[in-house]
C-alpha positions in Angstrom: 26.7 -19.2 -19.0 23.7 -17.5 -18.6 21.3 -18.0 -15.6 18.1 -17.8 -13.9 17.3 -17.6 -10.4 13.3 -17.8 -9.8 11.8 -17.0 -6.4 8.1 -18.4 -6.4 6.2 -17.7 -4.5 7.6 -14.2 -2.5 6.9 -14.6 0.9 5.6 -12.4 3.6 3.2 -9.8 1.1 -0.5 -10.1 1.0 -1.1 -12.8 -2.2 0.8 -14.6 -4.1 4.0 -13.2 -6.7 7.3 -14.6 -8.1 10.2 -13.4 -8.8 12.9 -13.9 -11.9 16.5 -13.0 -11.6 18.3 -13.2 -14.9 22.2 -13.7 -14.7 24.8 -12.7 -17.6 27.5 -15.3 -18.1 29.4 -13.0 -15.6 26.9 -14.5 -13.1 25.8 -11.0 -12.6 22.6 -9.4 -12.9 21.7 -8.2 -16.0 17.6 -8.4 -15.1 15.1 -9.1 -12.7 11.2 -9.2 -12.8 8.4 -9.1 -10.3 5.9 -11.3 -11.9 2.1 -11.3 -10.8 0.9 -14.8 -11.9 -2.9 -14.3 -11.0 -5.5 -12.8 -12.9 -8.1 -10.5 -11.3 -11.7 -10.9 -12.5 -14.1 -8.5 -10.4 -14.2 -6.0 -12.8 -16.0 -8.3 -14.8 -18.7 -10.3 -12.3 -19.3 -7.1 -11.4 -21.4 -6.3 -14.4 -25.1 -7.1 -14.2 -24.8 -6.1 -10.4 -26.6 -3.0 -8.8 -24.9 -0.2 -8.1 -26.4 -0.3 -4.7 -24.4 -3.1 -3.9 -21.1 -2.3 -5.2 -19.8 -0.9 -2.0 -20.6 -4.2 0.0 -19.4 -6.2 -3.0 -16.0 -4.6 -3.8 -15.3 -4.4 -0.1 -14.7 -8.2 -0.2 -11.7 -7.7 -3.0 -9.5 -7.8 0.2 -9.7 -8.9 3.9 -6.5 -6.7 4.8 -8.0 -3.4 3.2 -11.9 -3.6 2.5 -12.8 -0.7 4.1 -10.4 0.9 1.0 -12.6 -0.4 -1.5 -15.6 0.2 0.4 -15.0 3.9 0.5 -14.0 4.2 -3.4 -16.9 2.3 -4.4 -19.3 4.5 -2.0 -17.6 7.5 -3.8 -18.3 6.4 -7.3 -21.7 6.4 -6.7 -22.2 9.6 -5.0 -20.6 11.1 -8.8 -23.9 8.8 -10.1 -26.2 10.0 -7.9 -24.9 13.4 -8.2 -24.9 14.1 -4.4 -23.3 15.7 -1.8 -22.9 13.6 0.9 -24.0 15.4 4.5 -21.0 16.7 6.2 -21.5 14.0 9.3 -21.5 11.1 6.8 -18.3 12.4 5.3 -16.3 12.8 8.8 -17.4 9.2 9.7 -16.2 8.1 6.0 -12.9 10.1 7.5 -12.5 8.5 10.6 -13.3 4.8 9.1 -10.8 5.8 6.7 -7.9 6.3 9.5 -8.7 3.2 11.2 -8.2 1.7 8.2 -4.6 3.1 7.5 -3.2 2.5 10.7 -4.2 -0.8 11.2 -3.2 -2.2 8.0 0.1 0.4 8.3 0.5 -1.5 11.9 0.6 -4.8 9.9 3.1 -3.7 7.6 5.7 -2.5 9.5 5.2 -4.9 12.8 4.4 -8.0 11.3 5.8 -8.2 8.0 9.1 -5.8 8.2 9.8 -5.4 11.4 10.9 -8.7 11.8 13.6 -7.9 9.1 14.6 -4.9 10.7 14.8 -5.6 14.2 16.4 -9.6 13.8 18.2 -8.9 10.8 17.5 -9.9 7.2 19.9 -13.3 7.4 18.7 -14.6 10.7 17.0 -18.0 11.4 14.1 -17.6 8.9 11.9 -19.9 11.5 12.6 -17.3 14.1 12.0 -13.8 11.5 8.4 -13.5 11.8 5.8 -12.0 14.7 6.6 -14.6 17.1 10.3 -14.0 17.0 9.9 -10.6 17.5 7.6 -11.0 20.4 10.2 -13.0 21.9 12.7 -10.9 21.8 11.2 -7.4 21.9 8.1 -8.7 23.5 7.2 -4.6 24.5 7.1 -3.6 21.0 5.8 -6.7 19.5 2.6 -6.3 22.0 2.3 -2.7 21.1 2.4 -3.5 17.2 -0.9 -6.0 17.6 -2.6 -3.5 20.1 -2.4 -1.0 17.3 -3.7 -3.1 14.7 -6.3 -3.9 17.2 -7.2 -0.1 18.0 -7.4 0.5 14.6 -9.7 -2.8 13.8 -11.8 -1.7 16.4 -12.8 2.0 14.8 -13.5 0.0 11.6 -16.2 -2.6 13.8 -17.8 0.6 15.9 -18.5 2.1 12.7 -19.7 -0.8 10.3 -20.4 -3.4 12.7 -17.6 -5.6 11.8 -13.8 -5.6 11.5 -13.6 -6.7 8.2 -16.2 -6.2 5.3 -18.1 -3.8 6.6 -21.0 -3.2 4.2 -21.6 0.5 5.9 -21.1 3.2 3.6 -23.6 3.7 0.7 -23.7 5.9 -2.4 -25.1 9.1 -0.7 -23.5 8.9 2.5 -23.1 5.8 5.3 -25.8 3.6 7.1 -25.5 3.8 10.6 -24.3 6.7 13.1 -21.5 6.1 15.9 -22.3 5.8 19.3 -21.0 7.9 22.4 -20.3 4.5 24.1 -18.4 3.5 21.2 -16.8 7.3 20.5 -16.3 7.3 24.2 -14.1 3.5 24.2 -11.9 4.5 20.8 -10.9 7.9 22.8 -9.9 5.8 25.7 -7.5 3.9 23.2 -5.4 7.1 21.8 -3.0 7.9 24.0 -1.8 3.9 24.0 -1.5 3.9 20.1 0.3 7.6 19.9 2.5 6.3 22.1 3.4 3.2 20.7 3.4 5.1 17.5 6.3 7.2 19.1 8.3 4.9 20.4 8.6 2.5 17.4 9.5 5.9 15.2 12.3 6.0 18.2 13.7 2.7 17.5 13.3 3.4 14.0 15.5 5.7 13.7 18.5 4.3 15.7 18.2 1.7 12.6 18.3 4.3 10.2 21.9 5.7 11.8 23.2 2.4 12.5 22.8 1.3 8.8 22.7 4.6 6.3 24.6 2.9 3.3 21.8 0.0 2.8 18.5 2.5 3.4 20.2 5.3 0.5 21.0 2.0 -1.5 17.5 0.4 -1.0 15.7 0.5 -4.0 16.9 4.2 -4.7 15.4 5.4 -8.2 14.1 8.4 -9.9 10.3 8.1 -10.9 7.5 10.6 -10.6 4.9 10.6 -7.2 1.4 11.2 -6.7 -1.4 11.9 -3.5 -3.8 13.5 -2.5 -2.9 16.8 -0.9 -5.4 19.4 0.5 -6.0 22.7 -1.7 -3.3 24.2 0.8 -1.0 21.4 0.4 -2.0 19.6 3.7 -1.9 15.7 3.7 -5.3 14.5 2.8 -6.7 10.8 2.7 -10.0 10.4 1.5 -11.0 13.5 -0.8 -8.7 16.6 -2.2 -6.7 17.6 -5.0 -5.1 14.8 -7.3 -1.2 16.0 -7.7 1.8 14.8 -9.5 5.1 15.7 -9.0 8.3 14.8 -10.8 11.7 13.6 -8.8 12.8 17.0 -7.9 9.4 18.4 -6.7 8.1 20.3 -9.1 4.4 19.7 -10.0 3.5 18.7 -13.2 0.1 18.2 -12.6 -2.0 20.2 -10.0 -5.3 18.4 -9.8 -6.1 15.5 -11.8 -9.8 15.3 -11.8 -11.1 12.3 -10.8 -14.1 11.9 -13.5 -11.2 12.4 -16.0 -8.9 10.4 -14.7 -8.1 8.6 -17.9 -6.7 12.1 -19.6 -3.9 12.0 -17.7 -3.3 8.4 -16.6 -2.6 5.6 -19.2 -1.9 1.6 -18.4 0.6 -0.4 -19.9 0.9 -4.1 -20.5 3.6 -6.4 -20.1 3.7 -10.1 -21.4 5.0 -11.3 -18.4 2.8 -9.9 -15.9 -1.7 -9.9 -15.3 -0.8 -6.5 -12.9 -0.5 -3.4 -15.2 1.5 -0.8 -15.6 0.1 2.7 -15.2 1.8 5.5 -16.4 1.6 9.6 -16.6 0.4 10.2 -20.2 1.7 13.3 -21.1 5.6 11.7 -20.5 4.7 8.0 -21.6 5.7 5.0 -20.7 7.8 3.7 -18.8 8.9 8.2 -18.3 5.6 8.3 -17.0 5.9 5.6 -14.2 5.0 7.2 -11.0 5.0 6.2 -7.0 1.9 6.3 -4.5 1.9 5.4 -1.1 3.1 6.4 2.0 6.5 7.5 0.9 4.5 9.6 -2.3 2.0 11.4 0.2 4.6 13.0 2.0 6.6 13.6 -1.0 3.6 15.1 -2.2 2.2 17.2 0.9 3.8 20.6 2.3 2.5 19.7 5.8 0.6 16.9 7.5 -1.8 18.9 9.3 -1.3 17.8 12.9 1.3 18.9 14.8 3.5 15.3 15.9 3.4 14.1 12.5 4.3 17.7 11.5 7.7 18.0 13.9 8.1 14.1 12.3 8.3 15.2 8.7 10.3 17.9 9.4 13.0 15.8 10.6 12.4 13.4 8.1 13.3 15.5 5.5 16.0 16.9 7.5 17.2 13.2 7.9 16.2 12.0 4.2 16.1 14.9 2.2 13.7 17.3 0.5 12.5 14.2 -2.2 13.2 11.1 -0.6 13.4 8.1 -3.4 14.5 5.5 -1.7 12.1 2.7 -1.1 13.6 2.0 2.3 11.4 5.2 3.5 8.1 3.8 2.6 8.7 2.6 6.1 9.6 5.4 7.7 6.7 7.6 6.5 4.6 4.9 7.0 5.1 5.3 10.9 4.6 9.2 10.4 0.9 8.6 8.7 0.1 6.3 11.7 0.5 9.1 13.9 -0.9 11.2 11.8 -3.6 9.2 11.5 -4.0 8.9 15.7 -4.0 12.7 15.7 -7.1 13.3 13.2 -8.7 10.2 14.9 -8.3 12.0 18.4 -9.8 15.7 16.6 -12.8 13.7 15.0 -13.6 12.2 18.1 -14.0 15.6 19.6 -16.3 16.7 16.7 -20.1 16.5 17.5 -21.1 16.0 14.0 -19.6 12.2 14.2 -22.8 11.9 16.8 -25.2 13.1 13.9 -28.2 10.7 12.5 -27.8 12.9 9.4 -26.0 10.5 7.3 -27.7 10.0 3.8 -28.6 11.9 1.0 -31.0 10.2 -1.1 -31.3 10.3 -5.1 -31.8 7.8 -8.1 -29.6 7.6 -10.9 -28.3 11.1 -12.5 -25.3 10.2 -14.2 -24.6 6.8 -16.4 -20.5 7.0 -15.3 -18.6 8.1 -12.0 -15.1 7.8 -10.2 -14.4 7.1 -7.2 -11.1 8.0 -5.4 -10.0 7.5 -2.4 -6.3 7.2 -0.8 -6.1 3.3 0.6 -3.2 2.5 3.1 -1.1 1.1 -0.3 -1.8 4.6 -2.3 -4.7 6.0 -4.7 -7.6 3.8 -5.1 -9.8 4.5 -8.3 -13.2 2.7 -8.8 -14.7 3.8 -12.4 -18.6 2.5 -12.9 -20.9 3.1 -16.0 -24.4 2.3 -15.6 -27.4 1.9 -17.7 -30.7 3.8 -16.7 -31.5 1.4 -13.9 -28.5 1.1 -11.8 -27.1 -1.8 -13.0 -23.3 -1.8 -14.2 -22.4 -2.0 -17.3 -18.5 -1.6 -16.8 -16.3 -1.5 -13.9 -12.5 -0.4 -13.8 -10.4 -0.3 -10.7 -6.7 0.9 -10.4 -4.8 -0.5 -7.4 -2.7 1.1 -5.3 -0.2 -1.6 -6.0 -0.4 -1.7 -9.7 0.5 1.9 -9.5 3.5 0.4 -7.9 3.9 -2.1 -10.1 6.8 -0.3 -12.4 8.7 0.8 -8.8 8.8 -2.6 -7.4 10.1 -4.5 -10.8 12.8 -1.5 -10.1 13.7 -2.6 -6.6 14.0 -6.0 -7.6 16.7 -5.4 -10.0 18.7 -3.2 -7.6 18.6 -5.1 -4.8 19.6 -8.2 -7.3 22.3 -6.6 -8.7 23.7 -5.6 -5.0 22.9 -8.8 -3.5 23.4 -11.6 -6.3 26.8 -12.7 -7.6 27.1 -15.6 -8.8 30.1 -16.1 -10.1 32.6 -15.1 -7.1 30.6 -15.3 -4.4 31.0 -11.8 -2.7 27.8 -9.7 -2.2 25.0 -10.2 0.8 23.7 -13.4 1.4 25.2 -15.1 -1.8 27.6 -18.3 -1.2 30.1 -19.2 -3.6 29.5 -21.9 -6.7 26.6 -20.4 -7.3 24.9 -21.2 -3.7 21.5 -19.9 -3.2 21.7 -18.5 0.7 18.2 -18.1 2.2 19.4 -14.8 3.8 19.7 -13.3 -0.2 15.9 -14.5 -1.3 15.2 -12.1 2.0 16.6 -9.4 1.1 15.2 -9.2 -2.7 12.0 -10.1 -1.2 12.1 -7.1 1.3 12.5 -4.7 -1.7 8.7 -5.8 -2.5 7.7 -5.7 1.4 8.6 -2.3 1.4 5.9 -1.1 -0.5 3.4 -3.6 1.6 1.7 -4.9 -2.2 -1.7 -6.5 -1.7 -2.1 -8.6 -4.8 -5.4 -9.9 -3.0 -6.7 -6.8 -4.3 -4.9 -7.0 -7.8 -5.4 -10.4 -8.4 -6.7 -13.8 -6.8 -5.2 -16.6 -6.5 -6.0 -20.4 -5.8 -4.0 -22.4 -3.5 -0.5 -21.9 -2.4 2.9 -23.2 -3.8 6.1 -23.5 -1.5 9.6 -21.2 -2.1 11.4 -22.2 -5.1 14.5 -20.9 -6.3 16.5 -22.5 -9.2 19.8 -21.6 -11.0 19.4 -23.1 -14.5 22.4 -22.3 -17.1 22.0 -22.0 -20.7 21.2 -25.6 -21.1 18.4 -25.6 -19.5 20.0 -28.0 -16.4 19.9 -26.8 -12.8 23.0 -26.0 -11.1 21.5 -24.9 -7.6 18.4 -24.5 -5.8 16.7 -23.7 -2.9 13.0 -24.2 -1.4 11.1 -22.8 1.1 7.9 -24.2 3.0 
């Protein structure tokens, strides 16, 4: 008979998800869905609002990655002011930028995977989190929060404040950073490169010791896009817009970011408030495409810094030309941390980032601009119209993880269908008699981790609900379930 296994909510991600698993009457998979149950509304209480305070406004979307929004916002209305932005304002946008990435990248991978990869996906769920990990590799568990930390702390020298910084501004940023504070970051470098290191280390003696579930981990064909430099170098906050398709060639050089909407298109689905975007010209679902981490370095020739650079070489040389499987949206996190340490470190040395020449100053020019900007998660658009006095008349944002959204509805059905059958028993994590085994919700769940989705940007929920997985057979009666607190 035919079943359904529901996971509600998925655990360990940033907001709130569930997940169907549709059986045959095999008891195999036949389908699987990654559901986003909450609807996101601040495109529309935006409207009415200034555009002066859209930065400060959208930074609050997300407590993880405001500084993401902040910048993308900021962005959009230097295309309505119709300014360049001094070149000291735009390093500090840089360098706010990298704290950004490697402190939410440092949550990611210590605090939400780590604990899979490093205490395995069936062990003692009570145990699987931060606190096991500290107690067991108490080293690199330290060195995971002091990177967070070192990245939280460039964010607070910058804007005052770790997390909603209201600090850049349409035509540049509002305060300057200190040499005290410039002086206290650099002190913090070599600890975070070399923490950065040594977890790529350990990383990679999990990598040899388990090659069969990383190529089988979410592996799929779909195009990628990031920002790359006009030489092919990684970028993060401004560059060329690329797509490429799953054996590297481009098919799309540089998207421009005021016409964004000429070569991306968004799909719907019934069962889901988080969209679907899509490359026009090959449709949907063709036209589903990747960004992130693991899309970046698909995307860039080089990373620009020369530790990161002798880490992508080897990562291809590990991985291949195109990696596609989701299990290396890890890996490449860990090199764009240390790439990130690296451009930090140059910045630093860079006397502009001392300059009190920070704003250019304009009314409004244009009625409609775009802001992009690469978050931690992947491209970040913010789309504004205004009317003649600054106030919004239309907002549109385009999350990293809705980008996503197609990729991870894929890596829920693979790992389902590797992990989940019912009807003898065999597979990972999956009992006999139709058994739900906490160890198999993990491991569908980490196929979402992966790509670190923060649905607090995408949508917002209210309350909490605990884990609840059912088996229900054609009937409509349940044969099996599980719950988690």
């Amino acid at each position: 008979m035919a079943q359904t296994i529901l996971i509600d909510p998925v655990s360990r991600i940033e907001g709130h998800a569930k997940i169907t698993i549709y059986l045959d009457d095999r008891g195999e998979v036949s389908d699987a869905r990654f559901h986003v149950t909450e609807f996101r509304g601040f495109e529309r209480f935006c409207e009415g609002r200034p555009l002066a305070e859209m930065a400060g406004i959208t930074a609050r979307i997300c407590g993880i990655c405001p500084v993401s929004h902040l910048l993308a916002s900021a962005k959009a209305g230097d295309a309505i002011l119709a300014v360049t932005i001094p070149p000291a304002a735009e390093k500090l946008r840089r360098l706010m930028n990298l704290g950004q990435i490697v402190q939410s990248h440092a949550l990611s991978f210590f605090h939400l995977s780590a604990p899979d990869l490093l205490l395995g996906f069936d062990s003692d769920p009570a145990q699987r989190n931060v606190f096991g990990l500290m107690a067991q590799q108490p080293d690199l568990a330290r060195g995971g929060i002091r990177l967070r930390q070192f990245g939280q702390e460039i964010i607070e020298a910058l804007g005052g404040k770790k997390i909603h910084p209201a600090w850049a501004v349409p035509g540049g940023v509002r305060e300057a950073l200190t040499n005290e504070a410039r002086t206290r970051i650099h002190g913090r470098v070599a600890e975070a490169r070399t923490t950065t290191i040594n977890a790529l280390a350990l990383f990679k003696r999990y990598l040899d010791a388990h090659r069969d579930e990383v190529e089988n981990f979410g592996n799929f064909t779909t195009l990628f896009m990031g920002m790359v430099g006009a030489d092919g170098t990684w970028e993060h906050y401004d560059g060329e817009l690329r797509i490429i398709d799953n054996g590297g060639a481009i098919l799309e050089r540089n998207i421009d970011p005021q016409h964004y909407f000429d070569s991306l298109g968004e799909a719907v689905e019934p069962w889901s408030y988080l969209k679907f975007p899509y490359y026009k010209p090959l449709g949907y679902p063709r036209g589903a495409y990747r960004v992130g981490p693991l899309a970046r370095v698909n995307v860039c020739q080089t990373m620009g810094v020369a530790l990161a650079d002798a880490e992508l070489r080897e990562f291809r040389q590990r991985a291949g030309a195109l990696p596609s499987s989701s299990f290396q949206y890890h890996y490449a996190r860990l090199i764009e941390i240390l790439a990130a340490i690296e451009k930090i470190e140059h910045l630093l040395a860079d006397p502009d980032v001392l300059s009190n020449r920070l704003r250019a100053h304009a009314g409004i020019n244009r009625l409609e601009g775009v802001g992009v900007s690469e978050a931690p998660r992947g491209t970040l658009f913010h789309h504004y119209q205004v009317d003649a006095d600054g106030l919004i008349t239309r907002v549109n944002l385009i999350i990293a993880t809705g980008q996503n959204n197609y990729a991870m509805n894929q890596v829920v059905k693979q790992m389902a269908q590797r992990t989940i059958h019912a009807s003898n028993g065999h597979g990972n994590g999956q009992g006999s008699n139709g058994q739900i085994t906490e160890g198999m919700l993990n491991r569908v769940e980490a196929g979402i981790r992966a790509y670190d989705p923060c649905l607090s940007c995408s949508t917002h929920a209210v309350g909490q609900m605990p884990m609840k997985v059912a088996v229900v057979d054609a009937r409509g009666d349940v044969i099996a379930e599980a719950t988690r607190d």
